[in-house]
N, C-alpha and C positions, 0 to 999 in steps of 0.2 A: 543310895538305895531309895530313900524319899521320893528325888527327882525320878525312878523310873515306876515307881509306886502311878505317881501322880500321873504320868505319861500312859500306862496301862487303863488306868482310871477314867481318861480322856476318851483312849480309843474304845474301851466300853458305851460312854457315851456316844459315840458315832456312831458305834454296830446298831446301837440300839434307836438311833433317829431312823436312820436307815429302816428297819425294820419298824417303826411306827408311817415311816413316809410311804410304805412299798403301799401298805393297805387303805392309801389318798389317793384323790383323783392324778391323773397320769401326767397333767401338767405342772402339777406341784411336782412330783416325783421327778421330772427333767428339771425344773428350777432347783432344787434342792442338790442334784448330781453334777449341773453346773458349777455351785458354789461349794460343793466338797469336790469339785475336782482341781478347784483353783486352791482350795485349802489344805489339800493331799500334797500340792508342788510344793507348799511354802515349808510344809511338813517337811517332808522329803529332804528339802536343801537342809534344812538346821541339822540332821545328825545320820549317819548310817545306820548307827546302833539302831539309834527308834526304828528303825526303819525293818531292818529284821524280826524288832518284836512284832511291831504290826503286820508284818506277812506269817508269823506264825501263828498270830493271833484270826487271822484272815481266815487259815488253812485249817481253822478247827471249825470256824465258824459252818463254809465248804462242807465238811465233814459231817456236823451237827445236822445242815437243811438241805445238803446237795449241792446244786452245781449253780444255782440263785446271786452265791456271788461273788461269780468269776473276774466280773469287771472291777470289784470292789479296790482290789489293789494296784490296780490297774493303768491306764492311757497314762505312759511317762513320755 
């Protein structure tokens, strides 16, 4: 229970880079989606589960600001 506490906790963190990166200038905002798209695959491989969480976690996000971030779970 710990271990998915912790794993929630993370991807809090990234929504919320994310959402501090959106309102930077536009080339940080690609450097930044670069290196969370390379840290989403690594994510991805380690567990299924996570993996679910963070697309539900996605789908509220979605939900809370629109359609802003479609791509967020996105390029597999």
């Amino acid at each position: 229970m710990c271990k998915m506490a912790t794993t929630l906790l993370k991807i809090e963190q990234i929504l919320n880079t994310k959402l501090e990166i959106r309102n930077s200038k536009q080339s940080q905002t690609t450097q930044f989606q670069m290196f969370q798209t390379r840290k989403f695959r690594a994510f991805e491989n380690s567990n299924l589960f996570r993996i679910s969480i963070f697309e539900i976690r996605v789908f509220r996000v979605q939900t809370l600001f629109g359609s802003g971030y479609a791509g967020l779970g996105g390029k597999r």
